[in-house]
Structures are given as C-alpha cells and as structure tokens.
C-alpha positions as CSV (number, residue, x, y, z in Angstrom):
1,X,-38.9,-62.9,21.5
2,X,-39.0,-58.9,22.6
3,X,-39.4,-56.7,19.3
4,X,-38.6,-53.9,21.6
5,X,-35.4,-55.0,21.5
6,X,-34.4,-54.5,18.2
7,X,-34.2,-50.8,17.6
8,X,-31.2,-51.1,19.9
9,X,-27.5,-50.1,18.1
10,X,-26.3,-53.0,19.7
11,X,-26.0,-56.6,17.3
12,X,-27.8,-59.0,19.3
13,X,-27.0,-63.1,18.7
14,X,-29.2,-66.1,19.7
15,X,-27.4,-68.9,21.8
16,X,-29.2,-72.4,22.0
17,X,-28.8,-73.8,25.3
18,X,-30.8,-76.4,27.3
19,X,-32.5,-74.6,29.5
20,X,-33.8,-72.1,26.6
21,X,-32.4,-69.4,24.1
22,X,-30.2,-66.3,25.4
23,X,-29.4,-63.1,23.9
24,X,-25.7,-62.4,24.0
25,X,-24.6,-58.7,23.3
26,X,-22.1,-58.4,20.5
27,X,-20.0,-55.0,20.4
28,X,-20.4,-52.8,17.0
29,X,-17.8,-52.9,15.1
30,X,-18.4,-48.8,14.6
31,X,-17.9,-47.9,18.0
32,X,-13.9,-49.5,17.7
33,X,-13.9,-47.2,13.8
34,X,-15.0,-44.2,15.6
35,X,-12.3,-44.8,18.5
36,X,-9.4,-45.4,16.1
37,X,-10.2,-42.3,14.3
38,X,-10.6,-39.8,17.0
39,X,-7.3,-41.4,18.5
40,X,-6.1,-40.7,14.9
41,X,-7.5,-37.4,14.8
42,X,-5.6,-36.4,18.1
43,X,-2.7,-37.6,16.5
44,X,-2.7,-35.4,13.7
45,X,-3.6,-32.8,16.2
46,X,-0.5,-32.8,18.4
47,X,1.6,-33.4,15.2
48,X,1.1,-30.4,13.6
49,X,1.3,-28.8,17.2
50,X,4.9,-29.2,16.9
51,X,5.5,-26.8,14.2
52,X,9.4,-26.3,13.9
53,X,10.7,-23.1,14.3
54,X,14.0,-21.5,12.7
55,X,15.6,-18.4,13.6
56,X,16.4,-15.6,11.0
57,X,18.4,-15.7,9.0
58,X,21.3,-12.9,8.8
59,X,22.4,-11.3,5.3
60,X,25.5,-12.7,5.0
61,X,23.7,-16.3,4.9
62,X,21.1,-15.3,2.5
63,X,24.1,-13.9,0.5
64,X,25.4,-17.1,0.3
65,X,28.6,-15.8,1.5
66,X,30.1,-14.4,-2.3
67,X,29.2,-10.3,-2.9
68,X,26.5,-10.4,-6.1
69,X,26.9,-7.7,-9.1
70,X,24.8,-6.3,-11.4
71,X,26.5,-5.0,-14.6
72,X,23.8,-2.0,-16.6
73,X,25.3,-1.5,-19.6
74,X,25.7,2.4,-20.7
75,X,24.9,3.7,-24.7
76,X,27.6,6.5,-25.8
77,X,24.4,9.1,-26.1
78,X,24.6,8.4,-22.3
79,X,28.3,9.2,-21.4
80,X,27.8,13.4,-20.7
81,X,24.3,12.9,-18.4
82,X,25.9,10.2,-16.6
83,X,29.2,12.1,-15.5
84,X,27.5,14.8,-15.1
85,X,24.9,13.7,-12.8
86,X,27.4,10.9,-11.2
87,X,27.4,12.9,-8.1
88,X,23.7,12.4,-7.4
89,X,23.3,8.4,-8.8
90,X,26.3,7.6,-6.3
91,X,25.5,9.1,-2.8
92,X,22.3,7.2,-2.5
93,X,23.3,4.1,-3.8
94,X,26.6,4.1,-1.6
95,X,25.2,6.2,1.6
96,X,21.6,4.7,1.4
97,X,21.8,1.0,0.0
98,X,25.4,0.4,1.4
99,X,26.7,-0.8,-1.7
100,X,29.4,-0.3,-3.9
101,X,29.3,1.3,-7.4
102,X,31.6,2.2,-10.3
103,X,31.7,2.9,-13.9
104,X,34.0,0.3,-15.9
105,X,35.8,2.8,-18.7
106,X,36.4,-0.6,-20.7
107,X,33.0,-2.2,-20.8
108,X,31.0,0.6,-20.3
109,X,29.1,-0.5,-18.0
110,X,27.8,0.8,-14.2
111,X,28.5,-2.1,-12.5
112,X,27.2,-2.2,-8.6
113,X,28.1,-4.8,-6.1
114,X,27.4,-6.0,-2.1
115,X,29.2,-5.7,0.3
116,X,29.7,-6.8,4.1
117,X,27.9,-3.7,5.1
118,X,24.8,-4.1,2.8
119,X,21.7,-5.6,4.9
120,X,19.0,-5.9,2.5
121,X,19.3,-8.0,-0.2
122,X,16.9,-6.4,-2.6
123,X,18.9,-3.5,-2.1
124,X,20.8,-5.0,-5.3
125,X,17.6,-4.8,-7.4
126,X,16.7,-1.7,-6.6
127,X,20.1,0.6,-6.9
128,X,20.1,-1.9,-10.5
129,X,16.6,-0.4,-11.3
130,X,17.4,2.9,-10.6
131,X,20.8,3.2,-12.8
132,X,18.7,1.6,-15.3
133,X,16.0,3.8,-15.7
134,X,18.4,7.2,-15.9
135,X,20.1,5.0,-18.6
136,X,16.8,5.1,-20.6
137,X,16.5,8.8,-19.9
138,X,14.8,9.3,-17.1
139,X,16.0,12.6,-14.9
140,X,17.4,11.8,-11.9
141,X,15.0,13.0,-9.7
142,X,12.2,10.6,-11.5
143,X,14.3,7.4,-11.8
144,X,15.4,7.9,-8.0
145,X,11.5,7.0,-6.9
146,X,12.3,3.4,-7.7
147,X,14.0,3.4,-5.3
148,X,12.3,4.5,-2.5
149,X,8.9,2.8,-3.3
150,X,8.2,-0.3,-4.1
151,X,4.8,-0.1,-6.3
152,X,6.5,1.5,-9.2
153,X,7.6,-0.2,-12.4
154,X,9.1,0.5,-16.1
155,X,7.5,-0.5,-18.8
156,X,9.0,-0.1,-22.2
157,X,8.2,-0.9,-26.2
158,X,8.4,-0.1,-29.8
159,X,6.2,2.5,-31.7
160,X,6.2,-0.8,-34.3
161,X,5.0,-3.1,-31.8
162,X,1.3,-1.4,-31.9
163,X,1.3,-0.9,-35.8
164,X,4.3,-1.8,-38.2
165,X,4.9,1.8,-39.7
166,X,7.3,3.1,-41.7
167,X,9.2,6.7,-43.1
168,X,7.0,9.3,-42.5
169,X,4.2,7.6,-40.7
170,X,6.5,6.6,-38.6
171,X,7.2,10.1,-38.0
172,X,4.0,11.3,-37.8
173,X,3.0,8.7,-35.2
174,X,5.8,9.6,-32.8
175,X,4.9,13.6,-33.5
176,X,1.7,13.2,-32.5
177,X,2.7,11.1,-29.0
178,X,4.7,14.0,-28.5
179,X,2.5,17.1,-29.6
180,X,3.8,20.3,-30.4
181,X,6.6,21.1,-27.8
182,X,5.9,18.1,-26.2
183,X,2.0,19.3,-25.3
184,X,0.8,15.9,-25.6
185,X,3.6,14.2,-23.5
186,X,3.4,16.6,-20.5
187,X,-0.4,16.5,-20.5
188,X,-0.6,12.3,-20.7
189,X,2.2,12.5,-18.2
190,X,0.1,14.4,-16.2
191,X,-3.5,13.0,-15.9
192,X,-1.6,9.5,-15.6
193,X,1.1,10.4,-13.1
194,X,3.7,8.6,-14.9
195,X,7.1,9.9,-16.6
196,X,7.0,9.1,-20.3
197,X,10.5,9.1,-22.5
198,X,10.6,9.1,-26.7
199,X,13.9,7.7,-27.5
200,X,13.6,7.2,-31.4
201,X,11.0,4.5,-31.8
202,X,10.8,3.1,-27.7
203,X,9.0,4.6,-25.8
204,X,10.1,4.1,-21.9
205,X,7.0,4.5,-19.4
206,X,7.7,5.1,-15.4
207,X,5.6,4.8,-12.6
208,X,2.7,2.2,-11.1
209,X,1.0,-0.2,-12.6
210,X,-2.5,0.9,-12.9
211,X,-1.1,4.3,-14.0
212,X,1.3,2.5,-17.0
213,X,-1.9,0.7,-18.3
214,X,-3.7,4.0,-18.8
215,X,-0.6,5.8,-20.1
216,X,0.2,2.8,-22.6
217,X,-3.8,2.9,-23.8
218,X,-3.7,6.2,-24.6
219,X,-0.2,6.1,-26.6
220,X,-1.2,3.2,-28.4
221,X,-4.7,4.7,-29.6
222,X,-2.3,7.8,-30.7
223,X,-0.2,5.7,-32.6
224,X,-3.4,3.8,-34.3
225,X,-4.3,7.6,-35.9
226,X,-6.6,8.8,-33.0
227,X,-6.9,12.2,-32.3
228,X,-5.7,14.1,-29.1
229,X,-8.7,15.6,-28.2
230,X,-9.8,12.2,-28.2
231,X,-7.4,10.5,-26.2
232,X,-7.4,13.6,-23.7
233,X,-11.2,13.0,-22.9
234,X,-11.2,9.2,-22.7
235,X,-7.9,9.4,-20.2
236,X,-9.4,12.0,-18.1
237,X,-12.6,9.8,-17.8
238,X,-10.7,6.9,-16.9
239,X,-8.1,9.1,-14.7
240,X,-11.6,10.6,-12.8
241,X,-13.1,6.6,-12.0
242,X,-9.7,5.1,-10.7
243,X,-10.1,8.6,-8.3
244,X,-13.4,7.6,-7.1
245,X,-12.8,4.0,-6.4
246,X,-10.0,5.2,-4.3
C-alpha cells in the first residue's frame, strides 16, 4: 500500500478482487457543494440583475386624483395684519406655488388648496407653513423664507415650560427675554440668525435648526434668572465655534 497516496483530496476505497486489491477513486462529495452553490450564486446574480423599473410618476397620480386643503386657523389679534398684508401672502402662494388660497369669513380660517396646475406636491406644506408662521407674528418678509428654503423650521413653547412661574416673575422673566426696547431680543436674534416673537407667554422661534438650539439655550438660561451679560458671552462663544467648523 502507497502512503503517498493519501494526502490526495480524493476518497480512495479498497476492492477485493482475485487477482489482488484495487484502488477505486470516489468523487468528494464537496466538489458537487461547491458546484451547487456557485450555480446558486449565479442565480442570485442574474436575479437581482433584473431590477424592475417604473416610470415617474406625474402629480395628478401622486395627488391621488382629489385637490388636498390645509385649513390655518386665524386669532382675532390677527384680522388687521392679515388684510393688510393679504396682498403680499397671496401672490406668491398663487403665482409661485400654483395654488389656490382664500380667507373663509365664517371659520376664520386661510384655507389653501391644489389645483390641476400645482406640480409639486410639497408645495401644500410649504404655502401652509408660511401662512402659519405670519399667523404667530412673524413679518412677512421673515415668514416668506419658509418658503423658499428648505432647512428652516419653527419652533415654539411656553415661558412655563422651562420654569412654572407666576404674576410678577412671570413678568420679569419675559422682560428680561425682551430687554429694554427689545435690546435683548434683537441682539439674540442677531448672533443666532433666527427671528424670535414674544406673544404673552410663547415664545415662537424661526429659522434652522442648529441656530433654534442656540436661540432656545440662551432664552431658557434667561428665563432660569441668568443675566444678559451672561447669556451674550456664552452665545457669542457658541455663535464663534459653529463659524469655525463651517
């Protein structure tokens, strides 16, 4: 018997015969594994080759056919600005956004809806965010960045959300948001590049989101008793590292 022969891969079996004893070669049983799964392997292969392939899909389709509405209900503090300034909240909405727009005199409420001409769908949002945000008291000017850029946000909450206050603390925690003639405000407003509206106890914060979460900080730590000077120094050394990093 050959000890050579046994480092082969092949399984050799001994055969008694009468002349003598034969070595018969016996296929691995690996060898068949390894076909069946590279023929598997291929199959896979040409399967996800066929990837299907849809065309677009129009406006009308993603519409589902029926116009949507949005309904942005209007306080009465809000009557005067908003027919005064109707003018400039309808022509972009209508010439912009093709979509249509009203004020309902019996629910009070700006109600905007699609039309066949509208092609964007998130046109709806957008012309819903924007009414929205000159409801809260934004200027015009301000609230009509919403819609032209997508990275910008609202953000809103109560002055009793940070720190349950009440009578003249409460008072004195919204006068020192605001500073004297607004000081603090406009300065905040500033190093943060947001747009910042008191209304009562909400306060209504505009613009993106990095800029909110530096805004709302430093309003918070003004409602928790800390001085402006403060809050000015730690804003502008926040305001100067986002600057770097960008």
């Amino acid at each position: 018997m050959d000890t050579g022969n046994s480092s082969t891969p092949d399984v050799c079996a001994a055969v008694d015969s009468g002349s003598g004893s034969e070595f018969i070669k016996v296929k691995s049983k690996k060898s068949h594994k390894r076909k069946r799964d590279g023929v598997d392997m291929d199959a896979e292969d040409s399967v996800a080759c066929k990837r299907p392939q849809f065309p677009p899909i129009s406006g009308d389709k993603l519409k589902g056919g029926s116009d949507e509405m949005r309904k942005i209900p209007v306080p009465a503090h809000r009557y005067t600005p908003l027919k005064e300034n109707w003018l400039k909240i309808f022509t972009p909405i209508v010439e912009n956004l093709q979509l249509q727009v009203r004020f309902n005199l019996k629910t009070r409420n700006v109600e905007i809806k699609t039309c066949k001409e509208t092609q964007d769908i998130s046109s709806l949002t957008r012309a819903a965010d924007f009414v929205k945000a000159f409801v809260l008291g934004f200027q015009v000017e301000d609230a009509l960045a919403l819609m032209r850029l997508d990275e910008l946000f609202l953000e809103s909450f109560d002055v009793t959300d940070v720190k349950p206050l009440k009578g003249d603390h409460l008072s004195r925690a919204i006068g020192r948001i605001a500073g004297k003639g607004g000081k603090t405000k406009f300065t905040i407003e500033n190093v943060t590049k947001t747009r910042i509206v008191l209304a009562e106890t909400k306060i209504h914060i505009l613009g993106s989101f990095q800029n909110i979460k530096m805004a709302r900080t430093a309003i918070c730590n003004l409602i928790l008793g800390s001085p402006p000077s403060k809050v000015y120094g730690n804003i502008r050394a926040v305001a100067s590292r986002a600057a770097e990093r960008f």
